[in-house]
C-alpha positions, -999 to 999 in steps of 0.1 A, spaced: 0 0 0 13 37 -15 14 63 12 -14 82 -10 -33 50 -4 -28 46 31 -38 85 32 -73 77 16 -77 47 37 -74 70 69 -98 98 53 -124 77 44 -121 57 76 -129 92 95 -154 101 71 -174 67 76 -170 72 114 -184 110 114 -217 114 132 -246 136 144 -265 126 176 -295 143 187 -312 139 219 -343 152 237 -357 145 275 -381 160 298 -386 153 337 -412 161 357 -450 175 359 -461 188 325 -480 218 335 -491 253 316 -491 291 318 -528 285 320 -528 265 347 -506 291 368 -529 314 361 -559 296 371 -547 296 404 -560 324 424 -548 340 459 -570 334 488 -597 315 466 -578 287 450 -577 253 473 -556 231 480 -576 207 464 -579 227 437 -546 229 426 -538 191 431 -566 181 409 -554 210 383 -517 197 383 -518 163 397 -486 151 426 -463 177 429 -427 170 422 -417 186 457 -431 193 493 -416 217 521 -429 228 555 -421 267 562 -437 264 596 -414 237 607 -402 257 645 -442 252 652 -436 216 661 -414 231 689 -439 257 698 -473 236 699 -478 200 713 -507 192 687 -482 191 660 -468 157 668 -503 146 664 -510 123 643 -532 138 607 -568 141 614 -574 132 576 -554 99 566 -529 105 535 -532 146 541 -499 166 526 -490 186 559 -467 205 544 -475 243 535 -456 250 503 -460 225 471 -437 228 446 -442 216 407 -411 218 382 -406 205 348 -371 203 332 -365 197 292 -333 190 278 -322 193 242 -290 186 224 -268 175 198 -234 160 191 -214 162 161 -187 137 155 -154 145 133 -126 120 139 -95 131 144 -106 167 139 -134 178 156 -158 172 183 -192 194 190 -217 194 212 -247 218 221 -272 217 250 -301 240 259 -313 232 293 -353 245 298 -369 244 334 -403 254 347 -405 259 383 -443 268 400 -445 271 436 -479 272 458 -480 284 499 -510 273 515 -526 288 552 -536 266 579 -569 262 559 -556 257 526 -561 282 508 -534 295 487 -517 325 503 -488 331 473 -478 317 435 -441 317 422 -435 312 388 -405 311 370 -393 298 335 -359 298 325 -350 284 288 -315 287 285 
């Protein structure tokens, strides 16, 4: 095998390796600008939202120093399977990208990262009290 042969062997081994790779995923609750906005300050339930956006994807307790403060709180839930927790939290996260493959030469890749976070503060009557929306699409 001539050097010029041993050349065009290489290239056109690189060229049958060279790729593209495209990928897409999304994690978490699937939920819409409409259905932030449906929510409404000291009318909206708890209930309300649950049934509108289904489990949410995170739970957190902002009045957690009242267990230290009020005996009742180690109580057991008057209402079995009841979220005690005051602020629900429902994000979505979408990821795109691609990956171009040059042997030898080059290798490329993009990502764009898309996340949709909504979170919900309820009263000790569960009523909402406060909605946080944010969307970042990066």
């Amino acid at each position: 095998m001539t050097s010029a042969q041993t050349i065009l062997a290489v290239l056109t081994g690189c060229a049958l390796l060279t790729g593209c790779i495209t990928f897409s995923d999304t994690d978490g609750v699937d939920f819409s600008a409409d259905d932030v906005a449906a929510i409404e300050i000291g009318t909206s339930t708890r209930r309300d939202v649950l049934e509108r956006l289904g489990p949410p994807t995170g739970v957190f307790r902002t009045r957690i120093f009242d267990a230290f403060l009020d005996e009742a709180a180690f109580a057991p839930p008057s209402t079995a399977g009841r979220v005690d927790d005051d602020v629900l939290v429902w994000q979505q996260v979408r990821l795109e990208g691609t990956l171009l493959l040059f042997p030898v030469l080059v290798t490329w890749a993009n990502a764009r990262v898309a996340a949709r976070t909504l979170m919900v503060v309820f009263d000790e009557h569960d009523r909402v009290t406060d909605v946080s929306f944010r969307e970042d699409d990066e």
